[in-house]
PDB file of N, CA, C, O and CB in Angstrom:
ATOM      1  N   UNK A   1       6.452   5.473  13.027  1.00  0.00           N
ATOM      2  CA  UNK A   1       7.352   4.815  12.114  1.00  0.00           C
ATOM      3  C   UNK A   1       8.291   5.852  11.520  1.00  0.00           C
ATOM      4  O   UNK A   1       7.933   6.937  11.063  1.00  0.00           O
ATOM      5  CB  UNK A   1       6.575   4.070  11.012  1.00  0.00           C
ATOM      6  N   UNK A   2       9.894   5.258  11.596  1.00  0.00           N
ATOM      7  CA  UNK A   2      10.753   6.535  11.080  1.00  0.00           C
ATOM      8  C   UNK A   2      10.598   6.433   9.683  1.00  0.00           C
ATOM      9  O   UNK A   2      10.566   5.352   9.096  1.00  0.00           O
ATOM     10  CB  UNK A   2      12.395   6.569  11.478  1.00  0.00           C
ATOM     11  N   UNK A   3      10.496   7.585   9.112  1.00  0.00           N
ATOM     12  CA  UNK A   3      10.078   7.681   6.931  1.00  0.00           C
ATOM     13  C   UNK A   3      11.689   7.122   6.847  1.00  0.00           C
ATOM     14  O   UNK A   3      12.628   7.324   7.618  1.00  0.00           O
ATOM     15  CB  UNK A   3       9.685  10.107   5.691  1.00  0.00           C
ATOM     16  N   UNK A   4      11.623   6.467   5.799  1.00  0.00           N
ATOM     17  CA  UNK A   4      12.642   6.449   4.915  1.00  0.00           C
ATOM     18  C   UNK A   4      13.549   7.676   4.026  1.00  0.00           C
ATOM     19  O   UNK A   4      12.957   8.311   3.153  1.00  0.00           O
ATOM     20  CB  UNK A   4      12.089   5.715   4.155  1.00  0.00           C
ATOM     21  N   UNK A   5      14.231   7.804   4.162  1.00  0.00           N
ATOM     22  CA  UNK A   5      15.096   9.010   3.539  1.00  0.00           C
ATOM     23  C   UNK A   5      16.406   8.542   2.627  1.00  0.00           C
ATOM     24  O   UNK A   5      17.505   8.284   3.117  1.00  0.00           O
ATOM     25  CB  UNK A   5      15.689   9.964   4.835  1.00  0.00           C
ATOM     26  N   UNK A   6      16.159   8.494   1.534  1.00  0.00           N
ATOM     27  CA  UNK A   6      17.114   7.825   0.678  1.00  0.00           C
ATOM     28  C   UNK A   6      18.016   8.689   0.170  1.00  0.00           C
ATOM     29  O   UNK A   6      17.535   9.364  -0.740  1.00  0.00           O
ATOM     30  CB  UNK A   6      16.539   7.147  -0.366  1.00  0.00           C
ATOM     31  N   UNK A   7      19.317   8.954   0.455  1.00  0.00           N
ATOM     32  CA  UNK A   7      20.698   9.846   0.056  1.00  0.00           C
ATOM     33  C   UNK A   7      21.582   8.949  -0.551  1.00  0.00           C
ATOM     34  O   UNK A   7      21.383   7.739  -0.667  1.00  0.00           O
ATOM     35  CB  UNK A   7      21.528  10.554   1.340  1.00  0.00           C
ATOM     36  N   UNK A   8      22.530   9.546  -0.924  1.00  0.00           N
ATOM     37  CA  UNK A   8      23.934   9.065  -1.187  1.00  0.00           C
ATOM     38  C   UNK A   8      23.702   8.452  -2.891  1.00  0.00           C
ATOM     39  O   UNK A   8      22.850   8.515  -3.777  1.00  0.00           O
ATOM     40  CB  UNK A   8      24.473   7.694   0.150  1.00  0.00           C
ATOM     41  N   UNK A   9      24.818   7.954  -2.697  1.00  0.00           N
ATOM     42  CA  UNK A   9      24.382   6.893  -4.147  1.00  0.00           C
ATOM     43  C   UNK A   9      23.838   5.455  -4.178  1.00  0.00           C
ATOM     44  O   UNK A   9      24.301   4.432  -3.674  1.00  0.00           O
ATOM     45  CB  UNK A   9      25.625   6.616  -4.982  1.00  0.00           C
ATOM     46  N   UNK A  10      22.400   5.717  -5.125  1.00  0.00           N
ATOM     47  CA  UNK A  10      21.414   4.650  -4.526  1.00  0.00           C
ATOM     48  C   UNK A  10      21.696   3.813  -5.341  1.00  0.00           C
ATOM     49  O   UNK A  10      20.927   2.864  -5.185  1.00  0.00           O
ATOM     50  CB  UNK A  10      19.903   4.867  -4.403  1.00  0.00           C
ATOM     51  N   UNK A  11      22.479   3.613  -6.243  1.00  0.00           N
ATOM     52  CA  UNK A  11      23.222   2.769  -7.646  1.00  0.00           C
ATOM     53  C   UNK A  11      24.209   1.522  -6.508  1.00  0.00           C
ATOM     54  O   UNK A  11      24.157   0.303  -6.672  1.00  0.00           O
ATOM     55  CB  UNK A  11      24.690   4.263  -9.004  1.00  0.00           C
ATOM     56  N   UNK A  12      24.862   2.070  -5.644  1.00  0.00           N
ATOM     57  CA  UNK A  12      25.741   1.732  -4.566  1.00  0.00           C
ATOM     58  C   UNK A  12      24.410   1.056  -3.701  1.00  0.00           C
ATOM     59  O   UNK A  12      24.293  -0.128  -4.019  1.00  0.00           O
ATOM     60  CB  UNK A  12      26.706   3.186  -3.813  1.00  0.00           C
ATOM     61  N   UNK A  13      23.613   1.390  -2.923  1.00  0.00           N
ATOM     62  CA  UNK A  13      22.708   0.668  -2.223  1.00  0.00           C
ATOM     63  C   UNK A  13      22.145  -0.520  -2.835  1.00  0.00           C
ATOM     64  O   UNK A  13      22.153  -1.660  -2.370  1.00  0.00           O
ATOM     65  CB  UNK A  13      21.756   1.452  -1.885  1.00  0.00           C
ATOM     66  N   UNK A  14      21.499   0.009  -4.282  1.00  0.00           N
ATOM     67  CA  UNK A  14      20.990  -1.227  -4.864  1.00  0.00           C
ATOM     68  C   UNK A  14      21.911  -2.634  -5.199  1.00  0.00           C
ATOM     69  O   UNK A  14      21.511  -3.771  -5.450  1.00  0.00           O
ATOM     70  CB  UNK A  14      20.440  -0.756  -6.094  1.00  0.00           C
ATOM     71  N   UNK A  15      22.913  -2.247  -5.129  1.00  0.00           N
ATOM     72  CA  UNK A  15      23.958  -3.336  -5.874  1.00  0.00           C
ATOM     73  C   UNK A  15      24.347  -4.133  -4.029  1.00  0.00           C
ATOM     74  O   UNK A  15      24.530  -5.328  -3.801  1.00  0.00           O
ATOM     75  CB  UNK A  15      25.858  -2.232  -7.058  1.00  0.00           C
ATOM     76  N   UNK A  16      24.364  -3.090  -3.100  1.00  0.00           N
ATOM     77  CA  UNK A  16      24.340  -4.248  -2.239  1.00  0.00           C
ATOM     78  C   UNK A  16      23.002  -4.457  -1.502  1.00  0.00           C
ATOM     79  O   UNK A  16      22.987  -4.909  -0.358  1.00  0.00           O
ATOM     80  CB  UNK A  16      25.442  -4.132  -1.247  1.00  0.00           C
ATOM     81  N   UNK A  17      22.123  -4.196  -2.022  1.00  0.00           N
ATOM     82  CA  UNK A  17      20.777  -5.079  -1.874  1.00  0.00           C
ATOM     83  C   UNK A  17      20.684  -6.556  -2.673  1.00  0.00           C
ATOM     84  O   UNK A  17      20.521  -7.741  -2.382  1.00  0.00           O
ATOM     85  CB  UNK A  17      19.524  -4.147  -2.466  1.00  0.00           C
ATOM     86  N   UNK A  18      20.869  -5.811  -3.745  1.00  0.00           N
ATOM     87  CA  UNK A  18      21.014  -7.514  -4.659  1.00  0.00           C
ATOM     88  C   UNK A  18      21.732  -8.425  -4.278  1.00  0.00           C
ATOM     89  O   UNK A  18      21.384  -9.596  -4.431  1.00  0.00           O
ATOM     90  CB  UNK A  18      21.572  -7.574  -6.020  1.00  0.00           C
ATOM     91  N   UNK A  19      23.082  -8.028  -3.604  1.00  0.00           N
ATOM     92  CA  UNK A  19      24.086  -9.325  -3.283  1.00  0.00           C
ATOM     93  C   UNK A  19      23.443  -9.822  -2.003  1.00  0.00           C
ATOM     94  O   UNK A  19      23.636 -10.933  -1.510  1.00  0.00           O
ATOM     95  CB  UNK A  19      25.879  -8.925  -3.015  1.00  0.00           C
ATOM     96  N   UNK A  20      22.494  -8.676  -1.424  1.00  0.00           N
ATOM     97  CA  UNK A  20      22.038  -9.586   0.398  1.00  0.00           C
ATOM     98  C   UNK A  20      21.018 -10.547  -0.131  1.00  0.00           C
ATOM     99  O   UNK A  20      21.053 -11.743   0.157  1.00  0.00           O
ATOM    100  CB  UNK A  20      21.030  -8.359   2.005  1.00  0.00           C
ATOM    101  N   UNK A  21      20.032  -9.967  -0.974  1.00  0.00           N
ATOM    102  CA  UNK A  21      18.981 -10.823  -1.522  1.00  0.00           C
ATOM    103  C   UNK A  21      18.704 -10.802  -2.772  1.00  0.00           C
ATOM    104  O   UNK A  21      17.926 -10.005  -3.297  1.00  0.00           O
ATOM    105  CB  UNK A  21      17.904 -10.645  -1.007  1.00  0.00           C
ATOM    106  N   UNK A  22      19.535 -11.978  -3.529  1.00  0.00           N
ATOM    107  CA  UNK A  22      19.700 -12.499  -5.067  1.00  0.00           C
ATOM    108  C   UNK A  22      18.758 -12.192  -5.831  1.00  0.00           C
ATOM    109  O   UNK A  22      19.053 -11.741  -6.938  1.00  0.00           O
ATOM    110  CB  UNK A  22      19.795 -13.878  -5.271  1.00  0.00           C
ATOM    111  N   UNK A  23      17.480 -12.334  -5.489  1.00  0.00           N
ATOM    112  CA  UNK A  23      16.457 -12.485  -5.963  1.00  0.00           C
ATOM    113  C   UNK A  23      15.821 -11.140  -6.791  1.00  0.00           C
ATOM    114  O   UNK A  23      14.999 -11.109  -7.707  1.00  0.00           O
ATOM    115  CB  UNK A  23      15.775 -12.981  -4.926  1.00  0.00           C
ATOM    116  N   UNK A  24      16.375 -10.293  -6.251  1.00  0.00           N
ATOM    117  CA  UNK A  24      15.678  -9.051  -6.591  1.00  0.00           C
ATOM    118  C   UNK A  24      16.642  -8.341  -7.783  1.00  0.00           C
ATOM    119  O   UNK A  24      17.854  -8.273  -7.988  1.00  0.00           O
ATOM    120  CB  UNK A  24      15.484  -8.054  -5.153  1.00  0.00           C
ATOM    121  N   UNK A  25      15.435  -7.854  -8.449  1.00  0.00           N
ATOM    122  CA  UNK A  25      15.674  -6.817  -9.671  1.00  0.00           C
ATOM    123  C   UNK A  25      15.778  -5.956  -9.722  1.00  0.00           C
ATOM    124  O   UNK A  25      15.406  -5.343  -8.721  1.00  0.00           O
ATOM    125  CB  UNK A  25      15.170  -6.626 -10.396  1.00  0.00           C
ATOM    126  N   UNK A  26      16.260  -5.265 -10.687  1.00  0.00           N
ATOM    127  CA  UNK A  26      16.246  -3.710 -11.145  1.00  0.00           C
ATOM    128  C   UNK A  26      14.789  -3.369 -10.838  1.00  0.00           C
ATOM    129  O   UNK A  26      14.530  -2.635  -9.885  1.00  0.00           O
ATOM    130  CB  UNK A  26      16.656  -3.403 -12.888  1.00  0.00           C
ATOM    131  N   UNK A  27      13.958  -3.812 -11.513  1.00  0.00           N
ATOM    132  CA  UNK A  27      12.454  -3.178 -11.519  1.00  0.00           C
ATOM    133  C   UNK A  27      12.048  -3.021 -10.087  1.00  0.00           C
ATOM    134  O   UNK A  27      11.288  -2.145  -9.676  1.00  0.00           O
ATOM    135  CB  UNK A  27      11.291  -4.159 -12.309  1.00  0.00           C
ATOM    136  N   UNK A  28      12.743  -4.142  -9.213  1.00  0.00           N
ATOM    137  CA  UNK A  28      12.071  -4.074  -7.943  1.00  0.00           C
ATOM    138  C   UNK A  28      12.746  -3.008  -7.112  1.00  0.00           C
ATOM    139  O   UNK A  28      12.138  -2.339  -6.278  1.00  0.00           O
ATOM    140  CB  UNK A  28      12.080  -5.437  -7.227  1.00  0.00           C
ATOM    141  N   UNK A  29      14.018  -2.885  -7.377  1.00  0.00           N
ATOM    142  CA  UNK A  29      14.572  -1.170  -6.439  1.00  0.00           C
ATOM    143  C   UNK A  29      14.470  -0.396  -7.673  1.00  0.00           C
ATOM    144  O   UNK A  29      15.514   0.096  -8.099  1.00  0.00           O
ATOM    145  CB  UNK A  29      16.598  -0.957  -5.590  1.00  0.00           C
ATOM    146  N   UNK A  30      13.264  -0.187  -8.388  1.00  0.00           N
ATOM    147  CA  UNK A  30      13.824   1.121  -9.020  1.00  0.00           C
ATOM    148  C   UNK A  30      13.128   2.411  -8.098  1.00  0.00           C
ATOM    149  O   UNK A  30      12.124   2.294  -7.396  1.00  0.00           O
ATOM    150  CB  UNK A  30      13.340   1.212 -10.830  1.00  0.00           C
ATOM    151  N   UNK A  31      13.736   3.357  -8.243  1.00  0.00           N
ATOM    152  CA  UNK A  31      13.714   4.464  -7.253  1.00  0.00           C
ATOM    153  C   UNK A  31      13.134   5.424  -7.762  1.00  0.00           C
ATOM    154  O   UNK A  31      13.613   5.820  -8.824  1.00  0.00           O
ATOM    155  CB  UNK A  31      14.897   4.915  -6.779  1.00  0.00           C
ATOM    156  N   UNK A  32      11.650   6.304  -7.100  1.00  0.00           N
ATOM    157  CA  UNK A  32      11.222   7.574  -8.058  1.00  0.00           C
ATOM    158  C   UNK A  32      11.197   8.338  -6.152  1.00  0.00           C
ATOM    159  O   UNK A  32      10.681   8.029  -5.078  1.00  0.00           O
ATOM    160  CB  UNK A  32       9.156   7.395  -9.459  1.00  0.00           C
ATOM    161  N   UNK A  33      11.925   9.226  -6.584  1.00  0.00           N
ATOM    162  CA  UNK A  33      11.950  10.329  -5.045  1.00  0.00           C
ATOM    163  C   UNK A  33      10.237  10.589  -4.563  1.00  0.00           C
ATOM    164  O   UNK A  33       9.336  10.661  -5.398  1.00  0.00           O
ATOM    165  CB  UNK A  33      12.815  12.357  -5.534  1.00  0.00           C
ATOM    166  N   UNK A  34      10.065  10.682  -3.400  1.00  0.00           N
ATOM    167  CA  UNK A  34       8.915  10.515  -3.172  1.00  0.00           C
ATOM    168  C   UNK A  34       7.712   8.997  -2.674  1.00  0.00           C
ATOM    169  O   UNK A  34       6.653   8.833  -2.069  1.00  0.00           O
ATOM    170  CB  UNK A  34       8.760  11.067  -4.210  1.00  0.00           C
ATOM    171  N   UNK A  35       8.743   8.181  -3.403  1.00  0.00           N
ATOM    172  CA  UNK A  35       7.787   6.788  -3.369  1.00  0.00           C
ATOM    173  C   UNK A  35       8.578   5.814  -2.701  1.00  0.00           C
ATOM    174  O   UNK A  35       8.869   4.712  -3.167  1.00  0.00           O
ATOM    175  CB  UNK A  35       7.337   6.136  -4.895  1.00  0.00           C
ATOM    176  N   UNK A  36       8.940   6.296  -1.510  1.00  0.00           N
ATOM    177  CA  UNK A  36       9.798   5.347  -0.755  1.00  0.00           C
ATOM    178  C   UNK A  36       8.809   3.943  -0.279  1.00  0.00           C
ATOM    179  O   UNK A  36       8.986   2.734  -0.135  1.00  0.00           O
ATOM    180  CB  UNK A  36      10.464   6.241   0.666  1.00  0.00           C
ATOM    181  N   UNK A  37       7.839   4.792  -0.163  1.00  0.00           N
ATOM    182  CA  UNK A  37       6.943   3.216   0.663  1.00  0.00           C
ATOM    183  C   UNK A  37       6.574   2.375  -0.291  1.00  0.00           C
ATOM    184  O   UNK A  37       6.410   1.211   0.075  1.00  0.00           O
ATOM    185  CB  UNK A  37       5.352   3.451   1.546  1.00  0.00           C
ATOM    186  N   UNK A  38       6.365   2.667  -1.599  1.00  0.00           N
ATOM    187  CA  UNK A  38       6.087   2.016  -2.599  1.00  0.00           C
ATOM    188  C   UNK A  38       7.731   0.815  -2.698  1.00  0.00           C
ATOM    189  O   UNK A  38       7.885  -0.379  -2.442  1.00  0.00           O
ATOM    190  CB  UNK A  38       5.703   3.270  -3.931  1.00  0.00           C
ATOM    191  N   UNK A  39       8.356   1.536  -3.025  1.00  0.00           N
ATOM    192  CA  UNK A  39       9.517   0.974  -3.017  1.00  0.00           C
ATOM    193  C   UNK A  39       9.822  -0.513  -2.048  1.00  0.00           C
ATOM    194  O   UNK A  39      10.060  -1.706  -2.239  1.00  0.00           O
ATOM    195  CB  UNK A  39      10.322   2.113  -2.631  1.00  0.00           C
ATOM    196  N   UNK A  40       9.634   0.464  -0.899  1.00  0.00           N
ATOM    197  CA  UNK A  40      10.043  -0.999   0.451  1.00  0.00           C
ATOM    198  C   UNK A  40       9.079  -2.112  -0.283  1.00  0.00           C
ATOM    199  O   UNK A  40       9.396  -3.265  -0.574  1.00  0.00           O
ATOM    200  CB  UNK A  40       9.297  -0.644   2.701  1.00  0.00           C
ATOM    201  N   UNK A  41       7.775  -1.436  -0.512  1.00  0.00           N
ATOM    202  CA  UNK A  41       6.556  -2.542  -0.116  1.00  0.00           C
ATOM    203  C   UNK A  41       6.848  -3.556  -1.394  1.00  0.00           C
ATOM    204  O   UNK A  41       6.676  -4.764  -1.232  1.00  0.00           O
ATOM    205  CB  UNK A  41       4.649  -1.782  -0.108  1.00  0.00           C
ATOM    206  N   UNK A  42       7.327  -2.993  -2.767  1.00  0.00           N
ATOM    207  CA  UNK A  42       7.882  -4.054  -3.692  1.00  0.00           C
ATOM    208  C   UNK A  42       8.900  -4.580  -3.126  1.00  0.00           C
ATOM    209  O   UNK A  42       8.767  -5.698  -3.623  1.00  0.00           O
ATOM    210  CB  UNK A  42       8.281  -3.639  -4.983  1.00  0.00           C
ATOM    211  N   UNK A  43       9.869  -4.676  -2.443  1.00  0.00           N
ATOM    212  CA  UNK A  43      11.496  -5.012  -1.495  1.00  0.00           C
ATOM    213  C   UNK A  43      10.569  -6.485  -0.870  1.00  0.00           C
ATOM    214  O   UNK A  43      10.527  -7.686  -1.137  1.00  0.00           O
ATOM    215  CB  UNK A  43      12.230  -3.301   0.283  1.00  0.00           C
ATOM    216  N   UNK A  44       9.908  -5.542   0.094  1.00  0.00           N
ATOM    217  CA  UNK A  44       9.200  -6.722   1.205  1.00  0.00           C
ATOM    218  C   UNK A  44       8.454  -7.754   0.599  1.00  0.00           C
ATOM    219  O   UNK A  44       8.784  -8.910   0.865  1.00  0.00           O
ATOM    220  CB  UNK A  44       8.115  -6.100   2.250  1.00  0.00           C
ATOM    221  N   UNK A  45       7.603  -7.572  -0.089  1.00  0.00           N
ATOM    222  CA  UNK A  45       6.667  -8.932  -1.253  1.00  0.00           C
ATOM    223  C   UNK A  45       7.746  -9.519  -1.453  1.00  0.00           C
ATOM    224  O   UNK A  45       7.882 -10.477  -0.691  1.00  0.00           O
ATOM    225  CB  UNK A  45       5.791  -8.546  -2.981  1.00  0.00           C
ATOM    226  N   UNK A  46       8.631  -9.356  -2.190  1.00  0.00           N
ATOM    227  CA  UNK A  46       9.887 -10.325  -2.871  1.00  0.00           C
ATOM    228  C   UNK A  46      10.579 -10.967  -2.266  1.00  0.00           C
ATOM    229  O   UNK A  46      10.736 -12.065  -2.799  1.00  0.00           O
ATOM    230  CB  UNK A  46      10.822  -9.810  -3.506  1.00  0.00           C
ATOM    231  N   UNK A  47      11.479 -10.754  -0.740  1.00  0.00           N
ATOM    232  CA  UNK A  47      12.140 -10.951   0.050  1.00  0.00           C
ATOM    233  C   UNK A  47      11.474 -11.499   1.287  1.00  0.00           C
ATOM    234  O   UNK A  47      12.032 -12.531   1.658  1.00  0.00           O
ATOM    235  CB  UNK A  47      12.764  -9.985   0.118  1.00  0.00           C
ATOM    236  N   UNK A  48      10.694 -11.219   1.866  1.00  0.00           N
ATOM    237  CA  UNK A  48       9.451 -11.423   2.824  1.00  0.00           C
ATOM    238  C   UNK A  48      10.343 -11.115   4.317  1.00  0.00           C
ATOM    239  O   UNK A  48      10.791 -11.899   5.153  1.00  0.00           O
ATOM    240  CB  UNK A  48       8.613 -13.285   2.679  1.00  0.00           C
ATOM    241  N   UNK A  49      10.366  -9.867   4.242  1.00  0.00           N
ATOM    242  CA  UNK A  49      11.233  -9.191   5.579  1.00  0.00           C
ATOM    243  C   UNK A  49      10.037  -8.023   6.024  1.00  0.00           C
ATOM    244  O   UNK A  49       9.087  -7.534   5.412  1.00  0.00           O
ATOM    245  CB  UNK A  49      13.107  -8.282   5.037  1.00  0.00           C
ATOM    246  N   UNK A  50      10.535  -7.859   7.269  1.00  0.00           N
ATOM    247  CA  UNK A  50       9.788  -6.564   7.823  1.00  0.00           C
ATOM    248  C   UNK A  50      10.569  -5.224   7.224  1.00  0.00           C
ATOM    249  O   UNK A  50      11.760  -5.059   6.959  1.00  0.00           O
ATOM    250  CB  UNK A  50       9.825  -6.544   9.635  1.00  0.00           C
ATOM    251  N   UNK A  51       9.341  -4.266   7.109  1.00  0.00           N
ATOM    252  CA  UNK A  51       9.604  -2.994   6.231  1.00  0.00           C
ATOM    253  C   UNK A  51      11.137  -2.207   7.430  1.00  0.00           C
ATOM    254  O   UNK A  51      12.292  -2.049   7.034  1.00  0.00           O
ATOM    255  CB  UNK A  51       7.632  -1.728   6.100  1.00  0.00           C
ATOM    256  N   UNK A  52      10.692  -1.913   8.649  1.00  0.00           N
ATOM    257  CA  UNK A  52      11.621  -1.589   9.736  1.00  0.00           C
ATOM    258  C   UNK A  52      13.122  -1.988   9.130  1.00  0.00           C
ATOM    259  O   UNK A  52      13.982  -1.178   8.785  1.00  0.00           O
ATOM    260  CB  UNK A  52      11.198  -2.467  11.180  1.00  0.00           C
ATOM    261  N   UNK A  53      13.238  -3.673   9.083  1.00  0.00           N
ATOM    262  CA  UNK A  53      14.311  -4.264   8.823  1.00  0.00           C
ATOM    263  C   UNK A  53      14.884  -3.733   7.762  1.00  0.00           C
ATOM    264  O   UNK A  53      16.064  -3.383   7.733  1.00  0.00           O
ATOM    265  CB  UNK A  53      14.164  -5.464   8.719  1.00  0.00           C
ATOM    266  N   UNK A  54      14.062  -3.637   6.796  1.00  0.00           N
ATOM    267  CA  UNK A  54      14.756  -3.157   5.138  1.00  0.00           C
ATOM    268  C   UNK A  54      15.255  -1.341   5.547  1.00  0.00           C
ATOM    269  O   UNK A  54      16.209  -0.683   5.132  1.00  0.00           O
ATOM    270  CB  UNK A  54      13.011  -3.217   3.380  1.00  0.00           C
ATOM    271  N   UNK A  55      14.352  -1.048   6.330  1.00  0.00           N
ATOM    272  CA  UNK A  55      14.728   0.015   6.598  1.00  0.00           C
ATOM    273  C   UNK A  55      16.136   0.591   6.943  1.00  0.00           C
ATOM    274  O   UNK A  55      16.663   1.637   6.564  1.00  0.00           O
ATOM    275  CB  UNK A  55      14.056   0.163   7.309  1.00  0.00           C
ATOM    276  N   UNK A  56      16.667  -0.550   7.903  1.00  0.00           N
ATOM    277  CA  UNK A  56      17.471  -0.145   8.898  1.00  0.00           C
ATOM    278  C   UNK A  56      18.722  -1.114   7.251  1.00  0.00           C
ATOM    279  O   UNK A  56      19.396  -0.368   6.542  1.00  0.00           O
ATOM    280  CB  UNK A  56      17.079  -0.887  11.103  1.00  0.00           C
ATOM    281  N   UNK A  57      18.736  -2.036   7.104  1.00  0.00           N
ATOM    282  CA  UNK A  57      19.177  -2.265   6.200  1.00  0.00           C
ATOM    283  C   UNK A  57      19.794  -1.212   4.996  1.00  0.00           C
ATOM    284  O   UNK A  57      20.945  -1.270   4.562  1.00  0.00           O
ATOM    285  CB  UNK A  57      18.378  -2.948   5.984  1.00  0.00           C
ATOM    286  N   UNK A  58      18.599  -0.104   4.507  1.00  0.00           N
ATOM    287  CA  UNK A  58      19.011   0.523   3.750  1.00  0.00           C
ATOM    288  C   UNK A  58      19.823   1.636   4.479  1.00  0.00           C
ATOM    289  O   UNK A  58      20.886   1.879   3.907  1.00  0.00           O
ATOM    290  CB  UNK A  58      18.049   0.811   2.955  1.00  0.00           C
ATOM    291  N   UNK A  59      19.573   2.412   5.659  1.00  0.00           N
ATOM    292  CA  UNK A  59      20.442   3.513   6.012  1.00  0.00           C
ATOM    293  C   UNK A  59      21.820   2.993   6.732  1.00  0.00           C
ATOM    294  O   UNK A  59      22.665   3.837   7.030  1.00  0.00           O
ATOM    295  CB  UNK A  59      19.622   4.499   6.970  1.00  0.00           C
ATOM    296  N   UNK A  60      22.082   1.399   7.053  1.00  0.00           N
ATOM    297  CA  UNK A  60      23.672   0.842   6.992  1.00  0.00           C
ATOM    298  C   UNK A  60      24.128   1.466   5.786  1.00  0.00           C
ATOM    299  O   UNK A  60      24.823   2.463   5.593  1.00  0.00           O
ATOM    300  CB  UNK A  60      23.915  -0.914   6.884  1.00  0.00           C
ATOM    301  N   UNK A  61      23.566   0.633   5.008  1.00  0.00           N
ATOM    302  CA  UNK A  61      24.260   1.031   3.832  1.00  0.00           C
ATOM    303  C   UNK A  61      24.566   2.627   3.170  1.00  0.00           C
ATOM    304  O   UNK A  61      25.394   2.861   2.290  1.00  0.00           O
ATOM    305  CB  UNK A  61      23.547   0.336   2.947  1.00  0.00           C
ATOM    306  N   UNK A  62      23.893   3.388   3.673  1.00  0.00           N
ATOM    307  CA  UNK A  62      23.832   4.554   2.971  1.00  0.00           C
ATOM    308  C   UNK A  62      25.447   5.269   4.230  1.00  0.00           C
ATOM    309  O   UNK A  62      25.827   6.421   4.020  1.00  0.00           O
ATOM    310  CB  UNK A  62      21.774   5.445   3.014  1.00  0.00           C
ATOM    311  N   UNK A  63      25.856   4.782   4.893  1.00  0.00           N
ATOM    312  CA  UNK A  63      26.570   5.354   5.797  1.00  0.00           C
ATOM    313  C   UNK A  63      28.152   4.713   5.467  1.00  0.00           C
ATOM    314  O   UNK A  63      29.112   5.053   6.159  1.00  0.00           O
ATOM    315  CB  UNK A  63      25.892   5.054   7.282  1.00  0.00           C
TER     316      UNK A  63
END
């Protein structure tokens, strides 16, 4: 499984996470370096997507 590697500005990622899927909160992308899997795995409960998907989801966006 490729790790997650979160760059750029994640203020910018989160804001278009929220517009793909409404549902989600601040609390649910909040970001501590290190706890990426934690992260997805709150993303995925909420949204009910595969971790891969969010994955590939987040490094579009980071580009």
């Amino acid at each position: 499984m490729d790790k997650l590697e979160i760059k750029g500005n994640w203020n910018v990622i989160k804001g278009k996470l929220k517009q793909e899927y409404g549902n989600l909160t601040d609390d649910d992308l909040t970001y501590i370096e290190g706890q990426e899997e934690e992260l997805l795995g709150r993303i995925q409960k909420k949204v009910g997507t595969e971790k891969e998907a969010l994955k590939r989801k987040i490094k579009e966006y980071q580009n």
